[in-house]
C-alpha positions, 0 to 999 in steps of 0.5 A: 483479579489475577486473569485481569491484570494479566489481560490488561498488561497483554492488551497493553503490551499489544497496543505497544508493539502494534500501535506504531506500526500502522499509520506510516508518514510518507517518507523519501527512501533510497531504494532500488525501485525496479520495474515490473510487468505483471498481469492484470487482475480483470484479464486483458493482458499485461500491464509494464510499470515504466509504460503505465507511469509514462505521461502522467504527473503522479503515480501511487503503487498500492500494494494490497491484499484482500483479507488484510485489515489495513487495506481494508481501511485504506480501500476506500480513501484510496478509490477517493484520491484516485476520483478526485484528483485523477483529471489532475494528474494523479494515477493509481495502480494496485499490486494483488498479493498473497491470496487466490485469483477469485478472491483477489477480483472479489475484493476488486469488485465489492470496492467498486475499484476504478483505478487498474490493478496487476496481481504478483503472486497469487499463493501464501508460500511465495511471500518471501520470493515476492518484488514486493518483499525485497523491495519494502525490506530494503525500504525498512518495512519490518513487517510479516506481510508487508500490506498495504504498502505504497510507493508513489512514483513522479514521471520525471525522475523515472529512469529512462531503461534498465532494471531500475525505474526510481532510486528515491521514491516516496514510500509508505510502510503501512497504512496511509496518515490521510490528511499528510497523504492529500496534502502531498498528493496536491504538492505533487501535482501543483495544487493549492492547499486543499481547505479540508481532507476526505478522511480522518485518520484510523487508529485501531490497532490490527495485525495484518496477516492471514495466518490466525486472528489472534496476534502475536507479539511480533509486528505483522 
């Protein structure tokens, strides 16, 4: 009787620290968003973020990882925004972090990806040196390992030159709320309300990290 009520409260004190962390709305934040070139994941050079956003309507930066839970969730609706409403404007590119190369084209190809996608860092150890990290800590994001991590880009308020492409993006500290994240990228790109969604909303509770299976009581 013991060992279950002391399985209870850890699973209960689980849902409690982890519950909240992911699905995240979409929130404008005041954040020195800075340009980057990296590059592309399937070979052919490189990609520059202020040249790839140029043109478009709406751009979603997807930051993701493969062995990450949440992005594994988030893949597939992702690839479904992208398809349904990228005649209309909307753009997306993702940003590989913190695995090997392999893994990372791997995980790009049994998704059956068509949106283009850069790598950043390429190795575990360099998760606190990242773009990615400074720039989701300064947005709030408390997490470990920051994945997925989205931050959507509107062409007009794209500054001109310089370190800084946005001050006031729109930000996402986790997994998408899907039906909020349709219904702003139809805002954005000046569509009527849509009558229903692609997805519903995940609510599993998950540790996004490479580390160990079994989480611990920090976020991830």
């Amino acid at each position: 009787m013991k060992f279950l009520i002391s399985f209870v409260f850890i699973i209960s004190t689980l849902t409690f620290a982890y519950g909240q962390a992911d699905p995240s709305p979409i929130v404008e934040k005041e954040i020195r968003y800075k340009d980057w070139t990296y590059k592309n994941l399937n070979g052919g050079g490189e990609t520059n973020l202020r040249q790839f956003v140029h043109g478009k309507k709406l751009v979603m930066v997807a930051y993701w990882s493969p062995w990450c839970p949440g992005w594994k969730r988030d893949v597939g609706f992702v690839q479904a925004m992208y398809a349904k409403y990228g005649a209309d404007g909307l753009a997306v590119i993702g940003v590989a972090e913190y695995d090997v190369l392999d893994k990372m084209k791997q995980n790009y190809e049994q998704n059956k990806l068509t949106f283009p996608s850069v790598y950043e860092a390429a190795n575990l150890s360099e998760r606190t040196n990242t773009a990615h990290y400074a720039a989701r800590a300064a947005a709030g994001d408390t997490r470990k390992w920051g994945t997925p991590w989205y931050v959507f880009l509107e062409p007009s308020k794209i500054q001109a030159d310089g370190d800084v492409v946005e001050t006031k993006p729109f930000i996402v500290n986790g997994e998408l709320v899907r039906s909020d994240a349709e219904k702003f990228i139809r805002e954005k790109l000046g569509l009527a309300a849509a009558s229903g969604s692609i997805a519903s909303l995940h609510k599993e509770i998950v540790v996004c990290g490479p580390e160990s299976k079994i989480p611990s009581l920090k976020k991830p």
